[in-house]
N, C-alpha and C positions, 0 to 999 in steps of 0.2 A: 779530696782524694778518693776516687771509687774503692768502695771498703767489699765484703763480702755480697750484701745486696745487688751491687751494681755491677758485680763482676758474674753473680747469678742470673741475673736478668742477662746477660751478654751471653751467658751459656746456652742458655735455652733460645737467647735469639738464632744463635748457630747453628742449635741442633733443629730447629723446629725449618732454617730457611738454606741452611748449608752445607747437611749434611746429603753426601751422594749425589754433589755436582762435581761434573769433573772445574777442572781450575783450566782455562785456557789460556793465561798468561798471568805474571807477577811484574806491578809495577811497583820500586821501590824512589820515595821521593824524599827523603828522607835517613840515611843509615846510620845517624847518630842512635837509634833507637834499637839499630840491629846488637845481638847480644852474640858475641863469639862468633859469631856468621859474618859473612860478605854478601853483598846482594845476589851478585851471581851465584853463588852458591845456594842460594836462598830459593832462588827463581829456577834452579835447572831444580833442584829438590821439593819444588811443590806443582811444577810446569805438568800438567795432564795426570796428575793425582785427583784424588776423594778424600774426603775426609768421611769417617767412620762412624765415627764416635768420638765424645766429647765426657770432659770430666776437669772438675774444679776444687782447689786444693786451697783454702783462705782465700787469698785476692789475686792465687794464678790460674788461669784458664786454659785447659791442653785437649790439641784434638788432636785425634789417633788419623793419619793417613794409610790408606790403602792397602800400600805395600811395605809396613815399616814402619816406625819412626813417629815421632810427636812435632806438632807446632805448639809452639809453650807462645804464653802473653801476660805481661804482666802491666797491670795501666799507670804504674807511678804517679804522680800527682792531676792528670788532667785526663787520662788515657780513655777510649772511645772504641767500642764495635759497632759500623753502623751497616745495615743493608739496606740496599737500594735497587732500584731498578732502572729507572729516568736519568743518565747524566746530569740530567738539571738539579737532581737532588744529592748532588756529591757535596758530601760535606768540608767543609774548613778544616784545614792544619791535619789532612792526609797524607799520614808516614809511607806506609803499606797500602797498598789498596791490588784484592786479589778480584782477575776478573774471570768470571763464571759462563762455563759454555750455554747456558742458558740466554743469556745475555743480562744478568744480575751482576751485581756487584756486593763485596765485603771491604767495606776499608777500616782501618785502624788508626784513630786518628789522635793526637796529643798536641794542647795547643804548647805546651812547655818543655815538649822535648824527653821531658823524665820519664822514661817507659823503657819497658823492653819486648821483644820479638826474638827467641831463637826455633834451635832447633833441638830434641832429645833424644835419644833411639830408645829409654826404655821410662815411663813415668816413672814408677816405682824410683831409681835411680835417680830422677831429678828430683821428688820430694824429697827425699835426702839428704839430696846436694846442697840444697835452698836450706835446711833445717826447719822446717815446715813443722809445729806440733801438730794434732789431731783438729779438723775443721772442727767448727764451733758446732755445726748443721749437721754432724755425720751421725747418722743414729747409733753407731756405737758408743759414742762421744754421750756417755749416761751421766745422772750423776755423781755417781761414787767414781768415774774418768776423773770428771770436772775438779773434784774432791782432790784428787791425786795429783793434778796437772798444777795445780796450788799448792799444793804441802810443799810446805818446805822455805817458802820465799816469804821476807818480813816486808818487799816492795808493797806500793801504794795499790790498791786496789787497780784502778785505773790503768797503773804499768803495768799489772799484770797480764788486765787483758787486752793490751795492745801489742805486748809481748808474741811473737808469730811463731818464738822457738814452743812456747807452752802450750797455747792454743790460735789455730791460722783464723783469718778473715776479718777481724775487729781492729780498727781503728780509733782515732782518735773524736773522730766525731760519733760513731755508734757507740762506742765505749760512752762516751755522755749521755747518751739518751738511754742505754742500758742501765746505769747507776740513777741519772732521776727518775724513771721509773722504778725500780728499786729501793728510791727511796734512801741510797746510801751514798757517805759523803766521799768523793772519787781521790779525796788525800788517806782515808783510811787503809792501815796496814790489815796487811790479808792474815796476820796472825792476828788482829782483834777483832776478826768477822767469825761470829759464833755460827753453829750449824745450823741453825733456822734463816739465817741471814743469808748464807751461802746456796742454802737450797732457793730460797726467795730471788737470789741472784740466779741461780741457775737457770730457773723458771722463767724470768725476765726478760735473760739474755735470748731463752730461744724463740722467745714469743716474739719479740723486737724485730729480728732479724726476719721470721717469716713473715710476719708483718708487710714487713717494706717490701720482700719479694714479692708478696700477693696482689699488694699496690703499685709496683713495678717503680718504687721511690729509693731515689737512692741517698748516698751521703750529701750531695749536693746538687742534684739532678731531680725536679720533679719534688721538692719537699712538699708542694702543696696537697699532694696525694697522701699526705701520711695523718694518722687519726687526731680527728681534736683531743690537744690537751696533750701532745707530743711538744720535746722542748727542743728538739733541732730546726722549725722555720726561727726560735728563738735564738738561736745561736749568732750576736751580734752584740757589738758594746751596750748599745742602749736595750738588750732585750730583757725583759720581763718572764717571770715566772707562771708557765701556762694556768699554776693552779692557783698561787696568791698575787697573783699580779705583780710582786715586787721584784725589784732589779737583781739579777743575776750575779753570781760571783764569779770575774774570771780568776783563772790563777796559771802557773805554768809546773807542770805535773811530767816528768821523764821529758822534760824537751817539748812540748807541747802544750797549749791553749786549751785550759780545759773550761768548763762551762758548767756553774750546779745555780742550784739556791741554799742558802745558808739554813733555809729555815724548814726546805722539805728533807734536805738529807743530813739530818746529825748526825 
């Protein structure tokens, strides 16, 4: 599931190749993934706009149009922003795909279906809506935030920070690679994490995540880019512990497959 990294890297794809093209037609192929919108509606409301500006809230991505109004994206379990130029290079399992007077293309692509695409008239208001807590990456988001956005909850470390209402963008796969690097076991309650451990988490968590942005690696896209001695390429039954070589512990953690070592995180 594209987590925070991979929904960053989509950002910057946007802003870097698609902001201040006008849009010369919207092709929807797809509307199982449209979110309270209808295609047409969709298409007369992005048909000979710009996008603006861009801006990403945990795992959703929103660009500002023109004259108005937000396209919100959110990639659910398989979800994809790809830009292109060569029709030859149109990717697979195209929901959306907006085409650009330029003659470039944007598609949105989900092999599974699980995504959504709407519309917002004002961000602020959809963060809201969604219960979005504070991005993990947001420089206000300090430690004594981090501190706070925890107090209180006797959940598993791990549910907490998968948790989107507490803090947006971490999943189930970062969230693992954030606690073995950490060094802490991903069943432990957040009321038995003392303030050195927390701070050590804190520190973890944001290195992690820029990490993989910088590498352009995401939760399941590109792991081979992420640094040796990373335990997400290990993230598999038979995978092994990057730093003692022994077999990994699964277990299932708030609904979810989680992944440590026994022996690096007590």
């Amino acid at each position: 599931m594209p987590e925070l990294p991979d929904v960053e890297v989509f950002r910057r794809r946007l802003s870097a190749r698609g902001l201040r093209k006008k849009i010369r037609q919207v092709a929807v192929s797809d509307a199982r993934i449209l979110d309270e919108v209808t295609a047409a509606t969709l298409a007369r409301r992005l048909k000979g706009r710009q996008f603006t500006a861009t801006r990403r809230r945990g795992k959703h991505l929103l660009a500002r149009l023109d004259k108005g109004g937000w396209l919100t994206l959110h990639f659910g379990m398989t979800g994809a922003l790809h830009y292109y130029e060569d029709p030859d290079d149109a990717p697979p399992y195209t929901c959306v795909r907006l085409d650009l007077v330029n003659g470039a293309h944007l598609s949105y692509t989900s092999k599974r279906k699980i995504g959504r695409i709407g519309m917002a008239d004002d961000a602020k208001d959809f963060i809201a809506e969604e219960n979005l807590g504070p991005d993990a990456l947001d420089r206000a988001f300090d430690l004594p935030a981090f501190k706070a956005a925890l107090a209180g909850t006797t959940r598993s470390i791990k549910a907490a920070l998968m948790d989107q209402a507490l803090l947006a963008g971490i999943g189930n796969i970062f969230s693992d690679e954030i606690l073995f690097q950490a060094r802490i076991d991903p069943e432990t309650s957040v009321a038995d994490l003392g303030a050195a451990k927390v701070k050590r988490l804190y520190r973890t968590m944001r290195h992690v995540l820029k990490t993989a942005i910088e590498r352009g690696a995401g939760s399941e896209q590109f792991v081979e880019r992420v640094p040796k001695g990373w335990l997400l390429p290990q993230r598999r039954k038979d995978g092994r512990c990057p730093r003692g070589h022994g077999p990994l512990k699964i277990s299932t953690i708030g609904g979810r497959t989680a992944y440590s070592c026994a022996r690096c995180q007590r």
